[in-house]
C-alpha positions in Angstrom: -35.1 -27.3 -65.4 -33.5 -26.7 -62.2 -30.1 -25.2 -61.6 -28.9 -28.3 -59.8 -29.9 -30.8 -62.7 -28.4 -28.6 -65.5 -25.4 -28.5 -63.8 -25.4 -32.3 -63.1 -22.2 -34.2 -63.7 -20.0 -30.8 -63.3 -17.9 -32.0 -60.4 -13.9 -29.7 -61.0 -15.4 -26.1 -61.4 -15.0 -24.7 -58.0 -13.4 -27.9 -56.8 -10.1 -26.4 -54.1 -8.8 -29.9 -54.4 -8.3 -30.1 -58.0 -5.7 -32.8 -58.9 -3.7 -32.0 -62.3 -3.4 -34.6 -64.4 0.5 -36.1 -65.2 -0.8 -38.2 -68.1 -3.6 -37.3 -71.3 -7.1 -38.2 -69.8 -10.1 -37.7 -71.9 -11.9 -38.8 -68.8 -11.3 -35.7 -67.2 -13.7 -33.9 -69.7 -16.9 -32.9 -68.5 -20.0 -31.1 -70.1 -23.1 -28.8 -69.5 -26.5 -28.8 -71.3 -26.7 -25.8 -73.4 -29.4 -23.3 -72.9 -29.8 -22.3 -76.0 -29.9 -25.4 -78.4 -31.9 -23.9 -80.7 -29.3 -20.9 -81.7 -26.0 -21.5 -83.8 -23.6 -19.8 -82.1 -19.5 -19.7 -81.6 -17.7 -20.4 -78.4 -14.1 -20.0 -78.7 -11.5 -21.2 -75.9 -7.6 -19.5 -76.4 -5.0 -21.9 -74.6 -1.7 -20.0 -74.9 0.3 -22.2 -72.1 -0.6 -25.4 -74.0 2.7 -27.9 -73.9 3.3 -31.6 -75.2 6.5 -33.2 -75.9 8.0 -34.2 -79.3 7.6 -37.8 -79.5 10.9 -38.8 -81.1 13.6 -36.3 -78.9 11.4 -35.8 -76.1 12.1 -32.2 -76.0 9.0 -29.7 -75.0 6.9 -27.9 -77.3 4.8 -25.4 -76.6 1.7 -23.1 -78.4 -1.4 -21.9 -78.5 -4.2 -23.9 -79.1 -7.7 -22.5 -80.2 -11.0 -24.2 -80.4 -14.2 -22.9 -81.7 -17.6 -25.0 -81.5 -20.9 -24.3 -82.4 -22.4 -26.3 -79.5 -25.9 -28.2 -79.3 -26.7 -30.3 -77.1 -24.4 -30.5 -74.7 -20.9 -27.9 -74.2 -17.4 -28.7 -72.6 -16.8 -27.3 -69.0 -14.0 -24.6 -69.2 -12.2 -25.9 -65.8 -12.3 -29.8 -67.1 -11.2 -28.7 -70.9 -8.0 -26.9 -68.9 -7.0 -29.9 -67.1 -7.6 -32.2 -69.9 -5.1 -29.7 -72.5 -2.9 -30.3 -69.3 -2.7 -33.9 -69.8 -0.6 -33.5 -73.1 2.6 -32.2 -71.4 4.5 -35.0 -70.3 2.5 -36.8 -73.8 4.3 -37.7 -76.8 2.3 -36.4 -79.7 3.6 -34.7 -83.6 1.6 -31.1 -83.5 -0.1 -32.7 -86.2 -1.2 -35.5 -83.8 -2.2 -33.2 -80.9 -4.7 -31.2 -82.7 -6.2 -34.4 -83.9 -6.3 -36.5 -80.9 -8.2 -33.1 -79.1 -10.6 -32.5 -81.7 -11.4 -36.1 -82.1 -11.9 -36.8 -77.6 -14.3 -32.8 -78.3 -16.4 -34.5 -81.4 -16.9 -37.9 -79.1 -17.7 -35.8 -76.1 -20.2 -33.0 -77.2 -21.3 -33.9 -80.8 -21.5 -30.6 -81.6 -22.5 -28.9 -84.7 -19.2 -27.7 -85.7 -15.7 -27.9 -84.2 -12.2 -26.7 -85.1 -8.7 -26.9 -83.3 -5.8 -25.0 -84.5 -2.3 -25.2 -82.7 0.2 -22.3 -83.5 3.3 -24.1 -81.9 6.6 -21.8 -81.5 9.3 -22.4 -83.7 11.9 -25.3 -82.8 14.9 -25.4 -85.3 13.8 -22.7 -87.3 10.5 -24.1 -88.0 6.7 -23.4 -86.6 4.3 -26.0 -87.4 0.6 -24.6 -87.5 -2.2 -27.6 -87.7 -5.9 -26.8 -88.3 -8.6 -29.7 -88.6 -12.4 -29.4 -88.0 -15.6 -31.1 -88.5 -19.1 -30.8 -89.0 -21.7 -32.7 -88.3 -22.4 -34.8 -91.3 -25.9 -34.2 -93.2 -26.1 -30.5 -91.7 -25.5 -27.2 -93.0 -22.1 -27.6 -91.1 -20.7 -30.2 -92.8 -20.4 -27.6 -95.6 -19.0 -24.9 -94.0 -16.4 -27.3 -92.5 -15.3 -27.6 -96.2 -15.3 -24.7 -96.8 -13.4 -23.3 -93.8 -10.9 -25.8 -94.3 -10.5 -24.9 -98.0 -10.2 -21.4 -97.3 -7.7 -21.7 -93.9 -5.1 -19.4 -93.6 -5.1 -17.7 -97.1 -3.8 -15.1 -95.6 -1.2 -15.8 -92.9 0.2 -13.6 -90.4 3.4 -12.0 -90.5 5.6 -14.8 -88.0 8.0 -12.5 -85.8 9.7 -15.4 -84.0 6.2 -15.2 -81.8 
C-alpha cells in the first residue's frame, strides 16, 4: 500500500492553519490504518493539560487524562485526538461524564480491541475525583481482560500529595 493511501483522510497533522475547536467535536477525530493488525499491542496517549468545566458552577477543572488502546484496524491521529480533548474546555461535563463521552466517540471511531480512559482530575473543595472505564471488544479475548482490568483498578492507589 502506498504511503499516500495509508495516510488517506489525515488532513490536521502538519496542518500550520490548524483551527482549535471552542466547542466538543468528535468530528474532529481522524484515524490511520494500522500496520500491524495482526499484533496486540498498547498505545498509550498522557493528556496532562486536559480542562472541562463543572456543569452545575461552571467553574474549570482540570487533569490528566490517559488512554490506552490495543488498536486493530484502524488507530486515532495524535494531532486530531489533541484538538478533540480540546473541545471539552468550555464543555459542561461531571468527570464521570468526560471519561465516558471520550471513551465512547474512541470505541465508535476505531473499534479497537481494547480501550481505557482514566481522568485523574485535581482536587476542587478538598476532593479529587479519579474515573476509569474501558471496553473490550465483545466475543474476544479482550472482553475478558476488560473485566478483569476493571475489577482489579486501582487496588493500589497512589499516595495523593495535593498533585
Amino acid at each position: 500500500m502506498s504511503r499516500d493511501k495509508q495516510n488517506e483522510g489525515i488532513t490536521l497533522l502538519g496542518n500550520n492553519n490548524t483551527k482549535y475547536p471552542q466547542t466538543y467535536d468528535p468530528s474532529v477525530l481522524e484515524t490511520f490504518a494500522n500496520k500491524h493488525p495482526g499484533r496486540d499491542y498498547f498505545v498509550k496517549f498522557n493528556c496532562p493539560e486536559f480542562t472541562s468545566l463543572c456543569p452545575i458552577t461552571g467553574q474549570p477543572d482540570f487533569a490528566t487524562v490517559y488512554i490506552s488502546y490495543v488498536p486493530r484496524e484502524k488507530m486515532v491521529e495524535s494531532k486530531s485526538l489533541k484538538l478533540y480533548l480540546f473541545g471539552f474546555r468550555n464543555r459542561g461535563d461531571f468527570h464521570e461524564d468526560c471519561v465516558n463521552i471520550i471513551i465512547n466517540d474512541l470505541i465508535d471511531l476505531m473499534d479497537p480491541a481494547y480501550i481505557e480512559v482514566w481522568g485523574k482530575f485535581l482536587p476542587r473543595g478538598g476532593i479529587s475525583i479519579d474515573p476509569y472505564c474501558n471496553y473490550g471488544k465483545k466475543g474476544t479475548k479482550w472482553e475478558q481482560v476488560a473485566w478483569d482490568r476493571l475489577a482489579r483498578h486501582d487496588m493500589y492507589p497512589e499516595k495523593i500529595d495535593n498533585r
